[in-house]
C-alpha positions in Angstrom: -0.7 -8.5 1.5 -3.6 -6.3 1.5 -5.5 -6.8 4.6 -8.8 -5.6 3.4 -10.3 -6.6 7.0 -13.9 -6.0 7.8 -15.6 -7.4 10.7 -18.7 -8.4 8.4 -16.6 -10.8 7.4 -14.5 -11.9 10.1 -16.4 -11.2 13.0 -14.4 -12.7 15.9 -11.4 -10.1 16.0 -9.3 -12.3 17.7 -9.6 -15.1 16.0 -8.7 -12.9 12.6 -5.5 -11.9 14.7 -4.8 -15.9 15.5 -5.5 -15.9 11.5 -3.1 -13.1 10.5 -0.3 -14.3 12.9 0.3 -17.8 11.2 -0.1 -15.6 7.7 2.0 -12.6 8.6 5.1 -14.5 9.2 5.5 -15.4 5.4 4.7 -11.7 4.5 7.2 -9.3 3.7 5.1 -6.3 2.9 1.6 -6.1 4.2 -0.7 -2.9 3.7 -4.0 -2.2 6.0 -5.9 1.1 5.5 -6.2 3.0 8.6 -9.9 2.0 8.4 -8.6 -1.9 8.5 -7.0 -1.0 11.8 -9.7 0.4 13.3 -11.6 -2.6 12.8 -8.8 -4.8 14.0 -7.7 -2.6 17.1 -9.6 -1.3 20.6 -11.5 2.0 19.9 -10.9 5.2 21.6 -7.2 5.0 20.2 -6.2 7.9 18.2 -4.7 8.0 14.8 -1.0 8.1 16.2 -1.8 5.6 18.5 -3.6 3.4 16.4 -0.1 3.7 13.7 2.2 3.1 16.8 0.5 0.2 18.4 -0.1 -1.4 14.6 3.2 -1.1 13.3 4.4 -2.5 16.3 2.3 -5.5 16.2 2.3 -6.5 12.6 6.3 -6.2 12.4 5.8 -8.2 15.5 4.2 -10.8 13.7 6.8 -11.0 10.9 5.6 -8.3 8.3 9.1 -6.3 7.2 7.6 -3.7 5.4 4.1 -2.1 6.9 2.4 0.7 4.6 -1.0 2.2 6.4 -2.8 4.0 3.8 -5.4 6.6 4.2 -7.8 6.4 1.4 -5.7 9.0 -1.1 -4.5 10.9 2.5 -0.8 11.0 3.8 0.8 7.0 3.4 2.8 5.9 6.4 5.9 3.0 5.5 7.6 1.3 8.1 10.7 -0.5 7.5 14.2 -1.1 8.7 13.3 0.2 12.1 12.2 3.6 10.2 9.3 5.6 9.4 8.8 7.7 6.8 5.6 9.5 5.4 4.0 10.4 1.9 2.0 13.4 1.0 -1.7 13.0 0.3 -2.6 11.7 -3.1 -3.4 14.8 -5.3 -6.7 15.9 -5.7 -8.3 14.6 -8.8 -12.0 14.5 -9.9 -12.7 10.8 -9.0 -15.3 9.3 -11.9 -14.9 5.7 -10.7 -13.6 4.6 -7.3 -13.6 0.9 -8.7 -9.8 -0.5 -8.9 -7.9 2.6 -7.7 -6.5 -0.4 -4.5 -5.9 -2.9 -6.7 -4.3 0.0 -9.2 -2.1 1.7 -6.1 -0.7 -1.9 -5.2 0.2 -2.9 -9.2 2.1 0.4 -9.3 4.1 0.2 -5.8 4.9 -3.3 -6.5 6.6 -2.5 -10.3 8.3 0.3 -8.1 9.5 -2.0 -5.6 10.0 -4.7 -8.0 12.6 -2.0 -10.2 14.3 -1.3 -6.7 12.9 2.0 -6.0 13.0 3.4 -2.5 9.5 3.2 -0.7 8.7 6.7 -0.6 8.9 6.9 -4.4 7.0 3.4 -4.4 3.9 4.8 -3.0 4.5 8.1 -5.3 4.0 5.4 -8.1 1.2 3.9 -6.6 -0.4 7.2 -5.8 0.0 8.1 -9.8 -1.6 4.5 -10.8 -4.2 5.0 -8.4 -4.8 8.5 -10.0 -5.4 7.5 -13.6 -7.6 4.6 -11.8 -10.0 6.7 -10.0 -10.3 9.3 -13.3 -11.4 6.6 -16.1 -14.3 4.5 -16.3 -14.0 0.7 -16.1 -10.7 -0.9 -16.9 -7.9 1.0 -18.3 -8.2 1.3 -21.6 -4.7 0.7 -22.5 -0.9 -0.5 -20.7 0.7 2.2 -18.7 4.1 3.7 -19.6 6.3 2.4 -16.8 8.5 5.6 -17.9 5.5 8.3 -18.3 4.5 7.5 -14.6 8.2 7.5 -13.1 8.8 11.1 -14.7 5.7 12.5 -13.7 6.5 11.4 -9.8 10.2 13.0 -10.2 12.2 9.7 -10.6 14.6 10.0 -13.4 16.3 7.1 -14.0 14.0 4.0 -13.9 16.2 0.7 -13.0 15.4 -2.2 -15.2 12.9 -4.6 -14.0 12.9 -8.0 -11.9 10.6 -9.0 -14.7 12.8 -7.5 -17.6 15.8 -9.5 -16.5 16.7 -12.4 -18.2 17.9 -15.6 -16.5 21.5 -16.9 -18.2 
């Protein structure tokens, strides 16, 4: 679950956190941008603070996996009572902002979905994101599930949820 939050649009804070606690309990993975969270949380808090007191609440409300991104910078993932941290996206010239979230998401979840480990998840989504934020518009074509997986250093993609067949 994206959380996409904005008081603008939900205005009464705690009433969105009333909201998000009868959602977040059927949500495995949920991912709020560190501007989200600053919207959801007190001001003041730094952002260390603002990751701790987060993590802890949304796992509190059920989510198993928690991954705070940073608008291309460093992607924190919390899970199984760890933490673990991604580089920055690499600098590209960016000629359309315009799906790169929607394109970072599509390529973490075919990751997760071929039972990669998270770190390399949000590599995948990073590289997604990449070739979102450099082209115009849609993409002009399908995506090599291969080409991407290479270029972030995974070697031997496993097949997918979606490539098995049922017997």
């Amino acid at each position: 679950m994206d959380l996409n939050y904005h008081p603008r649009i939900w205005p009464d804070r705690e009433e969105a956190w009333e909201g998000l606690a009868q959602i977040l309990y059927f949500v495995d993975i949920v991912k709020p941008s560190l501007k989200d969270l600053r919207h959801l949380f007190e001001h003041g808090l730094s952002d260390a603070e603002l990751e701790r007191v987060a993590l802890e609440r949304l796992h509190d409300l059920g989510a198993r996996v928690v991954i705070i991104t940073r608008s291309g910078g460093p992607v924190t993932i919390s899970h199984d009572g760890q933490i673990e941290r991604v580089e920055d996206l690499p600098h590209v010239e960016v000629v359309d902002r315009t799906g790169a979230g929607d394109a970072f998401w599509a390529g973490l979840l075919v990751a997760h979905l071929d039972g990669l480990p998270w770190t390399d998840c949000v590599r995948v989504g990073h590289a997604v994101a990449k070739r979102a934020l450099q082209t115009v518009g849609p993409f002009p074509r399908s995506i090599s599930r291969e080409t991407v997986y290479r270029e972030v250093g995974v070697t031997q993609p496993l097949p997918s949820v979606a490539d098995r067949q049922t017997t």
